[in-house]
TITORKOL-445873 format. One line per 2 residues: number of its first residue (from 1); their letters; for each residue z, y, x of N, C-alpha, C, O. Coordinates in steps of 0.05 Angstrom, whole numbers, always signed. Atoms other than C-alpha are relative to their C-alpha. Layout:
// TITORKOL-445873
NUM> A> Z,Y,X,Z,Y,X,Z,Y,X,Z,Y,X ~ ...
***
This chain:
// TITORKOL-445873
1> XX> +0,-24,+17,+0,+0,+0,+0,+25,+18,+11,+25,+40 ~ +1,-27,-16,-14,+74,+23,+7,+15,-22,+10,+9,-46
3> XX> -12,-17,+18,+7,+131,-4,-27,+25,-17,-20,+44,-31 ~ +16,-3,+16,-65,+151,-30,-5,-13,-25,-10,-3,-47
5> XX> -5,+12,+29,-63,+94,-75,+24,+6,-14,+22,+9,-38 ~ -16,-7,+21,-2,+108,-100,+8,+21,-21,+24,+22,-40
7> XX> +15,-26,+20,-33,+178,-123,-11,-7,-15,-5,+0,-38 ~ +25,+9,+19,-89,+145,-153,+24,-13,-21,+31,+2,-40
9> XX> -21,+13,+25,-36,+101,-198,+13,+26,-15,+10,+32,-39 ~ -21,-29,+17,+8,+167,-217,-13,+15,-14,-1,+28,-32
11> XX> +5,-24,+19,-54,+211,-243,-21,-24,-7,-43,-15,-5 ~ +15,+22,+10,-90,+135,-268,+21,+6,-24,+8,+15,-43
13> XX> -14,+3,+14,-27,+137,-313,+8,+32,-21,+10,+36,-45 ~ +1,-25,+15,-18,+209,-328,-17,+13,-14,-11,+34,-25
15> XX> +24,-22,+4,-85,+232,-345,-6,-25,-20,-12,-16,-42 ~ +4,+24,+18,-95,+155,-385,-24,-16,+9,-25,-41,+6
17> XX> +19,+18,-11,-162,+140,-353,-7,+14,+32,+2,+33,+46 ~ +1,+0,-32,-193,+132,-287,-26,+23,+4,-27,+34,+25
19> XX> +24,-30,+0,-259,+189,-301,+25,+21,+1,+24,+34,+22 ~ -19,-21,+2,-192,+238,-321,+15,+6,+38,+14,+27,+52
21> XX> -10,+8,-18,-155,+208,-260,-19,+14,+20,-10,+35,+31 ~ +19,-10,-22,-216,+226,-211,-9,+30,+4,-17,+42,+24
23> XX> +4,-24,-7,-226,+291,-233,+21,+17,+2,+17,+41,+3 ~ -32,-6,-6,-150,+305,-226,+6,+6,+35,+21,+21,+48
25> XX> -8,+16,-26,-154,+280,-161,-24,+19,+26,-20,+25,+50 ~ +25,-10,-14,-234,+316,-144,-3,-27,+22,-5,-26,+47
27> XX> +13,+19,-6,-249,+253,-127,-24,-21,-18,-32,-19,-41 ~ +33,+10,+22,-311,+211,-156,+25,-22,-10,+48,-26,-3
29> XX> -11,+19,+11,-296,+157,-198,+1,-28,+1,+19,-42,-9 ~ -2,+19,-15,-317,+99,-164,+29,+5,+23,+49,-9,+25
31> XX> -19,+5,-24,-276,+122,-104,+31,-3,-12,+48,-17,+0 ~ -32,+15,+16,-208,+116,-154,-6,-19,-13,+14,-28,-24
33> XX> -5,+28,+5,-233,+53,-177,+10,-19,+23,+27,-37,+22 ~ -4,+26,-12,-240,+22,-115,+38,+0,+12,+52,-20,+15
35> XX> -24,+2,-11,-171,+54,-85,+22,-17,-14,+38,-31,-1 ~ -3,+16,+18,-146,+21,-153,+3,-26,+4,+26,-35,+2
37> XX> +8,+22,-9,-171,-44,-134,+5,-13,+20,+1,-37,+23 ~ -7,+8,-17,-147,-44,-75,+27,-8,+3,+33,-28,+16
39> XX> -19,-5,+3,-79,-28,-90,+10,-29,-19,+32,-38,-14 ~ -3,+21,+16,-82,-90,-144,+0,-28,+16,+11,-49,+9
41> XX> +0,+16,-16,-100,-127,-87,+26,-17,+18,+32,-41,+19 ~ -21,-13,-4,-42,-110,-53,+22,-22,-11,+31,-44,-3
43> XX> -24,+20,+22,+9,-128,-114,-7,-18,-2,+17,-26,-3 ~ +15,+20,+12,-29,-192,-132,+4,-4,-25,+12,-26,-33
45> XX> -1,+0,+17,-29,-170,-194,-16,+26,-19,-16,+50,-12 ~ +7,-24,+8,-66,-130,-246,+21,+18,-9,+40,+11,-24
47> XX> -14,-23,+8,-37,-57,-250,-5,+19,-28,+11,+33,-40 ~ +9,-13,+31,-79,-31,-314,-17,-15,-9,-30,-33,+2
49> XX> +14,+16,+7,-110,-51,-362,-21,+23,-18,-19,+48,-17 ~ +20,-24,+10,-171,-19,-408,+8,-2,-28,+16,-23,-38
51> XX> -1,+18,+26,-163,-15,-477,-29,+30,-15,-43,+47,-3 ~ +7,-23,+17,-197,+31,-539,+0,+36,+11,-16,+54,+12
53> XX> -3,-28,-2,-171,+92,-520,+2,+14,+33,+6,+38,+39 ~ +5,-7,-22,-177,+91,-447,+17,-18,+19,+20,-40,+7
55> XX> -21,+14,-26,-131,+59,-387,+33,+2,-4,+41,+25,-7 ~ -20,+3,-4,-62,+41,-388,+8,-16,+18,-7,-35,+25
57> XX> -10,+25,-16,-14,+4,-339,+14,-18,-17,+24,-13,-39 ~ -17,+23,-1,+16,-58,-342,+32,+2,+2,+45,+20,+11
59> XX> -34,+5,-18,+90,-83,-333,-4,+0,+29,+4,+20,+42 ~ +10,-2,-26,+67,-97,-268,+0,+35,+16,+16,+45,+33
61> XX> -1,-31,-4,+45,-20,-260,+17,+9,-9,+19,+28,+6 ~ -18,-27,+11,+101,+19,-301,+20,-16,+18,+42,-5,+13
63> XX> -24,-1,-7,+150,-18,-254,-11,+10,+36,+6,+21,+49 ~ +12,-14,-28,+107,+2,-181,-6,+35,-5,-1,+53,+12
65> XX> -12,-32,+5,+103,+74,-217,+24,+7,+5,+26,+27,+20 ~ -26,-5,+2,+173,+76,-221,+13,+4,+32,+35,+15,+38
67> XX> -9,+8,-25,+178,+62,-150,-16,+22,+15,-6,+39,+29 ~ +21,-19,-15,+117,+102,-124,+13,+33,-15,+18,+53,-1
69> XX> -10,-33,+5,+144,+166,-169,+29,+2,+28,+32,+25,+38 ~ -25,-6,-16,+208,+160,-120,-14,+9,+33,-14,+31,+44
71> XX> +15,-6,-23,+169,+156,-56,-13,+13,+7,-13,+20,+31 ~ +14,-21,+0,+121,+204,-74,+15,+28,-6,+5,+49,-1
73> XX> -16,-28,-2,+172,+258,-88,+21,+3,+29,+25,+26,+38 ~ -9,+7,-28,+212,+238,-21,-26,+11,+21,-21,+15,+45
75> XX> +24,-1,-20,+150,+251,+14,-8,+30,-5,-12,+40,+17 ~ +6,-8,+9,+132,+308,-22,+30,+28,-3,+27,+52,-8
77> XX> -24,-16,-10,+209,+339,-12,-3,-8,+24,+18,+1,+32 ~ +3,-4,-41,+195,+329,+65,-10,+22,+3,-1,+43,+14
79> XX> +18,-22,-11,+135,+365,+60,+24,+34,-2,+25,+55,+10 ~ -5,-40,+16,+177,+432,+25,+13,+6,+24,+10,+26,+38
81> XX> -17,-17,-26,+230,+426,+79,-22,+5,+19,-22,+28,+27 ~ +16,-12,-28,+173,+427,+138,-6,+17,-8,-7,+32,+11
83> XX> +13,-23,+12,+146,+479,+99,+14,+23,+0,+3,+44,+7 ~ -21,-15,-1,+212,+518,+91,+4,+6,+22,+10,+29,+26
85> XX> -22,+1,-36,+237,+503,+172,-28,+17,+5,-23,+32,+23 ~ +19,-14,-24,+159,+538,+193,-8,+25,-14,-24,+41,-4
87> XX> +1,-32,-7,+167,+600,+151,+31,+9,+7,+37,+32,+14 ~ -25,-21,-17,+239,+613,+171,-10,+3,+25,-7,+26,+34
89> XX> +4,-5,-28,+215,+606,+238,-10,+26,+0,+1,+42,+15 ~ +11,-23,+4,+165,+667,+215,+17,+15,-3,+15,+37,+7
91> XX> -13,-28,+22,+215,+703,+179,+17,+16,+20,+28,+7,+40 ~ -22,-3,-17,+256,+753,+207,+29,-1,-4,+41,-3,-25
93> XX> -30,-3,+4,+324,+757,+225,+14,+21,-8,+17,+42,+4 ~ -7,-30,+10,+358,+798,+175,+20,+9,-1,+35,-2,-17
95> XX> -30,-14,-3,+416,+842,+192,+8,+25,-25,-9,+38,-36 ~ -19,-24,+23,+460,+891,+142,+19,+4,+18,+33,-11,+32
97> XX> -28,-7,-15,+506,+933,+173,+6,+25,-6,-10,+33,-23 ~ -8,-26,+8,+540,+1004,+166,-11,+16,+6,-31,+12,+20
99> XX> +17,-20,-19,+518,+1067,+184,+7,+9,+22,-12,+16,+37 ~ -12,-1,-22,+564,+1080,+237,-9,-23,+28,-11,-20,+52
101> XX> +9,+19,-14,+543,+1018,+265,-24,+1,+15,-26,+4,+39 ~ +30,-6,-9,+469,+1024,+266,-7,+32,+10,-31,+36,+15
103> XX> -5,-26,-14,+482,+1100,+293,+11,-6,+24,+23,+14,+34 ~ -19,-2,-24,+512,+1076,+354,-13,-24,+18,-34,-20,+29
105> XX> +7,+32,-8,+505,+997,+381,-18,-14,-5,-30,-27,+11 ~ +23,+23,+13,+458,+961,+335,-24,+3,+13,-31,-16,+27
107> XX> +26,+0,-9,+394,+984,+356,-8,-10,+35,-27,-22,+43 ~ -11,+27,-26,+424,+961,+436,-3,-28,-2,-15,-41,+15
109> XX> +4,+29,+7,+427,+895,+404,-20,-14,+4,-27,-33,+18 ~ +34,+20,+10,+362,+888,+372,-14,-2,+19,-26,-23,+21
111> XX> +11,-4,-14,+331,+914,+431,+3,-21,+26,-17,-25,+40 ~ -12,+22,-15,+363,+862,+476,-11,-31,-16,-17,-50,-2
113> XX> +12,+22,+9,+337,+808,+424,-33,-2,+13,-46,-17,+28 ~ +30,-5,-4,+269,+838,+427,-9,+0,+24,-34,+3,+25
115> XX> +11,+4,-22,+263,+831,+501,+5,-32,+8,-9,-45,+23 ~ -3,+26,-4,+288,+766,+502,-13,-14,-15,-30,-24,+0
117> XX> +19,+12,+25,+252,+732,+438,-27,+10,-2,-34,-4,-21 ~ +13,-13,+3,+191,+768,+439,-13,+1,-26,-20,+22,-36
119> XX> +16,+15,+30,+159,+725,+370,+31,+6,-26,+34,+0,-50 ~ -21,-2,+23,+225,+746,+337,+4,+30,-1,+6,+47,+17
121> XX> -4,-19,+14,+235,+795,+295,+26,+9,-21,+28,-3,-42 ~ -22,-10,+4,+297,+830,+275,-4,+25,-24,-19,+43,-16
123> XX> -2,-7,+19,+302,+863,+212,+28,+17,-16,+44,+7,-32 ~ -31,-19,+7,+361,+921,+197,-10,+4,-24,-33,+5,-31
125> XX> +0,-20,+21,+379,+947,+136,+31,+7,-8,+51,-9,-8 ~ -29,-16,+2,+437,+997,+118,+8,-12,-24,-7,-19,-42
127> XX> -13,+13,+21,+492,+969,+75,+33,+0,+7,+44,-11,+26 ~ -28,-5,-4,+563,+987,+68,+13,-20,-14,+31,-31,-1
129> XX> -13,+23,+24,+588,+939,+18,-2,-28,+9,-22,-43,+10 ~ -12,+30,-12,+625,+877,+48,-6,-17,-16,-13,-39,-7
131> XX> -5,+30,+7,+624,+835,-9,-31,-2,-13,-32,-21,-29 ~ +26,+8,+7,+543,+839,-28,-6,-4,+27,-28,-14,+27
133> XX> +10,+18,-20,+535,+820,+37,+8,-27,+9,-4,-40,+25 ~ -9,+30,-5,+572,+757,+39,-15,-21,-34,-17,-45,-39
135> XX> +10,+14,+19,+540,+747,-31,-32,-4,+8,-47,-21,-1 ~ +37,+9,+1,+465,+757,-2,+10,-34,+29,+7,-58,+28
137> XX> -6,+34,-25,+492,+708,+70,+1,-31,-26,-15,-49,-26 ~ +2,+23,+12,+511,+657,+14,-28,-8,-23,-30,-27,-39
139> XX> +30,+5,+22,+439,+660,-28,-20,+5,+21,-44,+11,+16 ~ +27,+11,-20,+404,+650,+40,-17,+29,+2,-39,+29,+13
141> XX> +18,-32,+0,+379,+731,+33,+12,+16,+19,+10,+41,+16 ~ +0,-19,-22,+403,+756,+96,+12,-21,+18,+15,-43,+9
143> XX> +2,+26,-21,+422,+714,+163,+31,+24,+25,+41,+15,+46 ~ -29,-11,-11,+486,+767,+192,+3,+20,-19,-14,+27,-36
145> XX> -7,-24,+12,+524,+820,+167,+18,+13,+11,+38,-1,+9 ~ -10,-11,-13,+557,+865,+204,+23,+23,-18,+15,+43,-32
147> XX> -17,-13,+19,+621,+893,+171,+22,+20,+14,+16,+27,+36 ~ -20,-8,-6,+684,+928,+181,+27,-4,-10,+31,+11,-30
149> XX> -19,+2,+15,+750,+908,+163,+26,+7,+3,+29,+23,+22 ~ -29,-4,-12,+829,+911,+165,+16,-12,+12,+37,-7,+23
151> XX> -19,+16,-22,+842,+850,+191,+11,-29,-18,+11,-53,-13 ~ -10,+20,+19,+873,+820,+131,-26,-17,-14,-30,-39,-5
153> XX> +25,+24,+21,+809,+784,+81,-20,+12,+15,-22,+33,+28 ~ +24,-13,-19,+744,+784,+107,-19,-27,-22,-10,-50,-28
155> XX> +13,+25,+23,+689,+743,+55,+2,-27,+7,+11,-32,+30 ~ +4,+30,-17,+680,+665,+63,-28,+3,+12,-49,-1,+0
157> XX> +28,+9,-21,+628,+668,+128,+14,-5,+21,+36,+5,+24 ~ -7,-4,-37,+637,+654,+202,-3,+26,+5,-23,+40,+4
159> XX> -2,-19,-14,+671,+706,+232,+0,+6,+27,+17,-5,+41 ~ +10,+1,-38,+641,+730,+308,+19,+35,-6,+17,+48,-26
161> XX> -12,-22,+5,+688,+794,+319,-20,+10,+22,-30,-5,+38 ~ +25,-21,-23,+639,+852,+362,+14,+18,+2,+1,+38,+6
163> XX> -11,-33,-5,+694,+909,+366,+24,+6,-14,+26,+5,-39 ~ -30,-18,+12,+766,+938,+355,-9,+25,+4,-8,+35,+26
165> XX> -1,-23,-4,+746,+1001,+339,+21,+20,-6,+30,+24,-28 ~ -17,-23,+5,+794,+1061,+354,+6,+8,-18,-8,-3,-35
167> XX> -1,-24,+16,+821,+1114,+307,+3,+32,+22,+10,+33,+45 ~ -9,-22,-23,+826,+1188,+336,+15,+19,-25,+14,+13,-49
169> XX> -14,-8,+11,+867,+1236,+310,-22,+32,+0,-20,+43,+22 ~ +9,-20,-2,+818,+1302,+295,+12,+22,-13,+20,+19,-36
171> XX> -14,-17,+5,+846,+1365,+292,-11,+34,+7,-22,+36,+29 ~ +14,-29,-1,+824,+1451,+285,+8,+5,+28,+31,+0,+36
173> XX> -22,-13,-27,+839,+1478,+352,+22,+27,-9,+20,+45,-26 ~ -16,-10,+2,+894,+1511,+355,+25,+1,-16,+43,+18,-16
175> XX> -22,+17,+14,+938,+1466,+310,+14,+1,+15,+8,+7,+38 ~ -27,+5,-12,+1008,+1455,+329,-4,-26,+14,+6,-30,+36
177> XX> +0,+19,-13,+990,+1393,+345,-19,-4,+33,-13,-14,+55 ~ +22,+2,-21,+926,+1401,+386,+6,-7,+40,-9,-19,+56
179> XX> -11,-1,-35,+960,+1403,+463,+16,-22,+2,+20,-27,+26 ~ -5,+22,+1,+994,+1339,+446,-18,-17,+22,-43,-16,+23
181> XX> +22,+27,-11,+971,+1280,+496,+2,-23,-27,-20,-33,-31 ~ +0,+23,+22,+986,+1229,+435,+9,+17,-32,+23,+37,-35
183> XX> -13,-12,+27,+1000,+1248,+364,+14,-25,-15,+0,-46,-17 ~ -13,+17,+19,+1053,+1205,+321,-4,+2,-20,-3,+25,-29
185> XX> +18,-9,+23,+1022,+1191,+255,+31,+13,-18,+30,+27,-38 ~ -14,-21,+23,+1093,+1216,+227,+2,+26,+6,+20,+39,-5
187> XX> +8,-27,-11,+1070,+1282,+259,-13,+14,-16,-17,+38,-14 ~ +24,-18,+20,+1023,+1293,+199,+13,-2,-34,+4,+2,-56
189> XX> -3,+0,+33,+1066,+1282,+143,-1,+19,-15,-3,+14,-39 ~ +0,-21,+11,+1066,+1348,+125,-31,+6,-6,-35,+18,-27
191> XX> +35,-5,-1,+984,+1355,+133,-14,-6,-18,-15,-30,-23 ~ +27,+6,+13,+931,+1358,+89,-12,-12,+7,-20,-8,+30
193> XX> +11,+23,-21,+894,+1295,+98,-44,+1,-22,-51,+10,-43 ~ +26,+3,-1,+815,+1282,+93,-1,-22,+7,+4,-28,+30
195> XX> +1,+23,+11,+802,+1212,+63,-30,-10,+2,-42,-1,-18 ~ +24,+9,+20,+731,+1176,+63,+4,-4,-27,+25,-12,-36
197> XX> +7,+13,+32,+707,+1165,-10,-3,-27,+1,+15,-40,-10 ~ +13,+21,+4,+676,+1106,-4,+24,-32,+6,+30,-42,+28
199> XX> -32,+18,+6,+738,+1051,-20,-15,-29,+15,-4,-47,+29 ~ +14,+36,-17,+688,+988,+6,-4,+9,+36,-18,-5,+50
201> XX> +4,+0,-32,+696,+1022,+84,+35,-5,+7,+53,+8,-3 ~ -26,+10,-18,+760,+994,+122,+20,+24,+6,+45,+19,+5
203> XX> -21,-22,-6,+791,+1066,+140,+10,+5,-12,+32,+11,-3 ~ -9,-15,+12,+808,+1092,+83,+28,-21,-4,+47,-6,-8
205> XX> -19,+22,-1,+862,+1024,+79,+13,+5,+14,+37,+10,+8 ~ -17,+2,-28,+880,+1027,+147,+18,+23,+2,+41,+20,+11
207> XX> -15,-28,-4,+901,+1106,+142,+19,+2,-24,+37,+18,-24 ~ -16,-3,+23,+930,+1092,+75,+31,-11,+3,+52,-2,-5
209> XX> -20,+26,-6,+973,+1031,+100,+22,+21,+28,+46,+21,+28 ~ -10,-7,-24,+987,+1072,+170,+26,+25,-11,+51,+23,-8
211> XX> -22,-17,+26,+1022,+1135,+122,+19,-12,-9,+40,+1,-6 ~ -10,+10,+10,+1053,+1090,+90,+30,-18,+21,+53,-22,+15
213> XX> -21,+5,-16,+1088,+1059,+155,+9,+21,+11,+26,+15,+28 ~ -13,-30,-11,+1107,+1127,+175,+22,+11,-22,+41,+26,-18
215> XX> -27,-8,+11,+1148,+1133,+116,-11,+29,-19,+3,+49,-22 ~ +11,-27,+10,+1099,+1187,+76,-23,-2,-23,-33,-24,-17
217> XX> +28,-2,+14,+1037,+1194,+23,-12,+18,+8,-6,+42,+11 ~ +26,-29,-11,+982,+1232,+45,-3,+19,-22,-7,+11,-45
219> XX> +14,-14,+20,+967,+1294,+9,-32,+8,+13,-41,+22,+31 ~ +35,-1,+7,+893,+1289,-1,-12,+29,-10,-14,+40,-31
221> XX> +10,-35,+10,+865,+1357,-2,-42,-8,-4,-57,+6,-17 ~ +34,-10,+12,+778,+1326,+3,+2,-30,+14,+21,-41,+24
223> XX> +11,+23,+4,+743,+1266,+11,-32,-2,+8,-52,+10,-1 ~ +27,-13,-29,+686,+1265,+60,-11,-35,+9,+4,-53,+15
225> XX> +5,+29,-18,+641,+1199,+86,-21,+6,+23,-28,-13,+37 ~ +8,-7,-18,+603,+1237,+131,+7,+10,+21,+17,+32,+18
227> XX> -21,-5,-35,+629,+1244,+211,-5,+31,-6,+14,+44,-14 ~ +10,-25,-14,+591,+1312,+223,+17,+19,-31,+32,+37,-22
229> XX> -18,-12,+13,+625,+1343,+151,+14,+9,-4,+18,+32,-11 ~ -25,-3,-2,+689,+1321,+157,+8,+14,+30,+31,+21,+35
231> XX> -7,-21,-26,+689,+1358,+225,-1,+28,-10,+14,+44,+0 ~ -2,-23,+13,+676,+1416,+187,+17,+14,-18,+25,+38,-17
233> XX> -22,-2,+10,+721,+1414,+142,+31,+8,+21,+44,+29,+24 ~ -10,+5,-20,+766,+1392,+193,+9,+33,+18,+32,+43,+16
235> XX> +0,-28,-4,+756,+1462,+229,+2,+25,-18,+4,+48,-9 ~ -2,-23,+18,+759,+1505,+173,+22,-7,-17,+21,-7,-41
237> XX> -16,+8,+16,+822,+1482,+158,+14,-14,-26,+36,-10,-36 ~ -11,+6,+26,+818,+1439,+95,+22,-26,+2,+40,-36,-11
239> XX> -21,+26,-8,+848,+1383,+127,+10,-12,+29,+4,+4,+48 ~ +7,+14,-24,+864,+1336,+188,-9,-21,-5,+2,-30,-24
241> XX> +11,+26,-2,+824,+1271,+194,+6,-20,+17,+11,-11,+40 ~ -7,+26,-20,+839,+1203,+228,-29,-11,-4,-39,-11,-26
243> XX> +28,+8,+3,+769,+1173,+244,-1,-15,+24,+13,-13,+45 ~ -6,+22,-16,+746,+1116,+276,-24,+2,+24,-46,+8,+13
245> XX> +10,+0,-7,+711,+1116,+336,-40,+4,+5,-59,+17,+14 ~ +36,+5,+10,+642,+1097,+318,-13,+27,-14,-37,+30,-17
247> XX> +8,-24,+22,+634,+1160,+276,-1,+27,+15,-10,+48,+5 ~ +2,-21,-13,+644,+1207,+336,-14,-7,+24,-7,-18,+45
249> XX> +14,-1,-18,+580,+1214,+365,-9,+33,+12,-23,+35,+32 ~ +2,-28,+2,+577,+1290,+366,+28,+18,-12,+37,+16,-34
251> XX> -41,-17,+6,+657,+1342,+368,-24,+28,+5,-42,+34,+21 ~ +3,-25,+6,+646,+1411,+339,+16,+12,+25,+34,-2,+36
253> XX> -19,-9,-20,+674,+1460,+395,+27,+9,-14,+47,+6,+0 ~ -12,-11,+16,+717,+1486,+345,+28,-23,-17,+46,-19,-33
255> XX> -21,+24,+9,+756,+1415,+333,+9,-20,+30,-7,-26,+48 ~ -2,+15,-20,+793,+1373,+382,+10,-24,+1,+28,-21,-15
257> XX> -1,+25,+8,+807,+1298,+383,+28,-12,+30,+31,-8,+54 ~ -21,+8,-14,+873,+1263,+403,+6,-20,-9,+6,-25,-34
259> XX> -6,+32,+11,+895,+1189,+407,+18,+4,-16,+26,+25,-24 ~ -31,-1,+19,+952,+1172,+367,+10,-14,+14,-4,-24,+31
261> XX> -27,+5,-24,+1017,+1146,+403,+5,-33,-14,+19,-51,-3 ~ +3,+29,+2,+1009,+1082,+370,-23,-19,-14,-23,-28,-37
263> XX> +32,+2,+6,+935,+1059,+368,-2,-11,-21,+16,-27,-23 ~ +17,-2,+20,+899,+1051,+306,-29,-13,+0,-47,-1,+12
265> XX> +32,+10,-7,+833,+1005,+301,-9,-15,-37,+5,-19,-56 ~ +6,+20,+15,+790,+968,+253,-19,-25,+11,-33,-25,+32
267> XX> +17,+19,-18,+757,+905,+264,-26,-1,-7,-29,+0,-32 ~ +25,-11,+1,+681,+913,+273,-6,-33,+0,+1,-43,+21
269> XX> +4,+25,-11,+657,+832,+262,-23,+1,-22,-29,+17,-40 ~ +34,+8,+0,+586,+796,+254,+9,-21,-24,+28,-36,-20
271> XX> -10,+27,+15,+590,+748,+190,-30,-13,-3,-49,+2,-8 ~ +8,+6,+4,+548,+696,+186,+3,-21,-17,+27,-27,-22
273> XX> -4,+17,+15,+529,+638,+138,+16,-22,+1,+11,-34,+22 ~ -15,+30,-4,+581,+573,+129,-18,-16,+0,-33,-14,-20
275> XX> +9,+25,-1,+548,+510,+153,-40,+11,-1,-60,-3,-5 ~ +29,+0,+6,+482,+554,+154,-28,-23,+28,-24,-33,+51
277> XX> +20,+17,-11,+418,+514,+183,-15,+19,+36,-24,+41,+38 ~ +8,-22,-27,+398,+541,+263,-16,+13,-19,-22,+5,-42
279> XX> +27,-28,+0,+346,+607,+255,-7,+4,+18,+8,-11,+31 ~ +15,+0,-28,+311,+620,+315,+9,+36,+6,+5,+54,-11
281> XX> -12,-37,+0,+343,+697,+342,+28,-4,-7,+45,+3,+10 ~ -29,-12,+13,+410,+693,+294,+19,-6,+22,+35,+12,+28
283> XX> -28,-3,-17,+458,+669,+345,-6,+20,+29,+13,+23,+45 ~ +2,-8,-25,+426,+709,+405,-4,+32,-9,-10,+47,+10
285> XX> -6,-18,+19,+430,+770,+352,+32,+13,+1,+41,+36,+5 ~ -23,-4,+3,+499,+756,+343,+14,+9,+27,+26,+29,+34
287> XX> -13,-15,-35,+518,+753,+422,-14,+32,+9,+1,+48,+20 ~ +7,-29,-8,+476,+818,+435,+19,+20,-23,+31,+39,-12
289> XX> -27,-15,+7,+525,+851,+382,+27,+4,+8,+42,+24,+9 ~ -39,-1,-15,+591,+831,+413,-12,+10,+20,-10,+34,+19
291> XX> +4,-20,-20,+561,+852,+477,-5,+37,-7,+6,+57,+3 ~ +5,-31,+0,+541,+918,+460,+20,+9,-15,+34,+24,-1
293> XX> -17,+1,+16,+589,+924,+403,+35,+1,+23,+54,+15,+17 ~ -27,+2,-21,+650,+915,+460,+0,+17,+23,+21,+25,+32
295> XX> -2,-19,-10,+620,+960,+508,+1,+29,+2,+10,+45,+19 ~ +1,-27,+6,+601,+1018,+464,+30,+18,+6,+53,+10,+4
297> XX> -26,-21,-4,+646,+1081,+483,-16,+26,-16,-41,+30,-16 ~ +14,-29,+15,+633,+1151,+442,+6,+16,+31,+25,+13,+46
299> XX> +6,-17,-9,+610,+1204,+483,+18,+25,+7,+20,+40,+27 ~ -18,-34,-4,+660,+1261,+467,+24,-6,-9,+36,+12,-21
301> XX> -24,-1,-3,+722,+1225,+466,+17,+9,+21,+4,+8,+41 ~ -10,-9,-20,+774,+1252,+512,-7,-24,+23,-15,-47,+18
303> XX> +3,+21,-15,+770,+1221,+582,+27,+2,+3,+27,+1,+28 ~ -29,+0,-13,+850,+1226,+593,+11,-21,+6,+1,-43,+10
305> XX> -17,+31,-19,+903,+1184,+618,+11,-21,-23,+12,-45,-24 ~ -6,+10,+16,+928,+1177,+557,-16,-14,-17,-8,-35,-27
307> XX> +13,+16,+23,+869,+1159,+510,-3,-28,+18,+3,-50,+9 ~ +2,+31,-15,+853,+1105,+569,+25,-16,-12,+21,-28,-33
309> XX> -19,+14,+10,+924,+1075,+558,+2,-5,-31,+10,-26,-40 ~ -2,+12,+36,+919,+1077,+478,-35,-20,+2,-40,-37,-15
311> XX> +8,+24,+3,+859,+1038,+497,+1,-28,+13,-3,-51,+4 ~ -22,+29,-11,+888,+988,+542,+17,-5,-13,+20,-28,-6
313> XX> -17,+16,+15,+937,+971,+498,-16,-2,-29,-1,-13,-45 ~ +14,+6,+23,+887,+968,+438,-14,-30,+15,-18,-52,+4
315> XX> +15,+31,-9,+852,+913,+485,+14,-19,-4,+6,-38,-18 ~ -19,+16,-5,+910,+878,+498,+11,-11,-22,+30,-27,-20
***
């Protein structure tokens, strides 16, 4: 038996005759007799029979259907997966990540893929929202996600961590505080504070929770998700801001940035799929994130003695 005859039987039976059968098939009608014939040969037994109304099988045949429908869909689910495994190979590797993120490190990454992979293709797109990204990783519609969190829940994926990022303490010049080498966050209880909006980003938790171990509630005077804004603000007195590294790629002269006396981070990690299938790129994706992701430093943080030590002990 081959697995042409056992076509010819499946649309001999579905279509009722063997003229139907052949042009099912775009094959002549001799040539599904004889495969037919052959196939009967085979069983040693006749498989159809003729009647009035055209061709039917046998017992003989409805119990080698039964058998050939299994084989031929086994065969037939092979093909989809090879079919599936050689366009993922095409497809690219698709990342989600913040904006802070892809403003800083990410594009380091990709670029580090892209000299290494050359046939692979890396695919960003901005996305702040943690938990539609662990909902596209689990519906196979994206292949990492690059999040931010507090440490505590993080969705069900494999978590690759790429960064403890800082907090800084920004402040108008000429604040009481500003000449500080460290600021104690119970230093601001009295302060008007400047909150991101956006409740699905990690800081606004972390600064909520951090207040809260200081023994204070923030009074919330504005609500800002943009770095370069809230510096504005920031200087024109509507508030002070705690902000996380990644977001200070550019300090107004007019604002000045100081660690805090007992460091402040969120965790910056790569999620990928549970139990997902290799991709060709995703894991050499993920290591060019932690690398770059661990080296990044902002530009116009202080160089002091002190921010060094609040980040030595953030490593540690």
């Amino acid at each position: 038996m081959d697995l042409l005859q056992l076509r010819v039987l499946r649309e001999v039976a579905r279509c009722g005759s063997i003229s139907a059968a052949a042009e099912a098939l775009d094959y002549t009608q001799p040539a599904v007799s004889r495969q037919l014939a052959a196939l009967e040969r085979t069983a040693g037994r006749p498989l159809v029979e003729r009647t009035a109304r055209g061709t039917r099988l046998t017992r003989v045949g409805e119990v080698l259907l039964r058998r050939a429908d299994t084989i031929l869909a086994e065969l037939e689910a092979a093909r989809s997966d090879l079919d599936r495994l050689e366009e993922d190979d095409r497809r690219p590797v698709r990342l989600t990540a913040f904006a802070t993120a892809i403003a800083t490190f990410v594009p380091d990454a990709v670029a580090v893929v892209r000299r290494a992979l050359p046939d692979v293709t890396v695919e960003v797109r901005l996305s702040g929202d943690t938990r539609m990204g662990a909902s596209d990783l689990r519906a196979d519609r994206l292949d990492v996600a690059l999040v931010n969190t507090d440490g505590r829940a993080t969705p069900p994926a494999r978590e690759h961590l790429v960064r403890r990022d800082p907090f800084w303490c920004c402040l108008p010049v000429g604040h009481r505080l500003a000449d500080r080498d460290v600021v104690p966050f119970a230093a601001l209880r009295d302060e008007p504070f400047l909150l991101t909006a956006d409740t699905l980003c990690a800081e606004r938790a972390i600064i909520l929770e951090a207040c809260a171990t200081a023994g204070f509630r923030p009074r919330v005077t504005g609500h800002c998700d943009d770095p370069a804004v809230t510096q504005g603000l920031v200087a024109s007195g509507v508030g002070v801001a705690v902000v996380p590294e990644m977001a200070l790629l550019r300090l107004r002269d007019d604002v000045v940035l100081r660690p805090l006396a007992v460091p402040l981070s969120r965790r910056v990690v790569a999620l990928v799929p549970h139990e997902a299938p290799p991709r060709p790129g995703r894991d050499e994706l993920v290591a060019a994130l932690r690398e770059a992701g661990a080296s990044w430093r902002s530009p116009v943080t202080p160089s002091s003695r002190s921010a060094a030590h609040a980040r030595a002990t953030l490593r540690a």
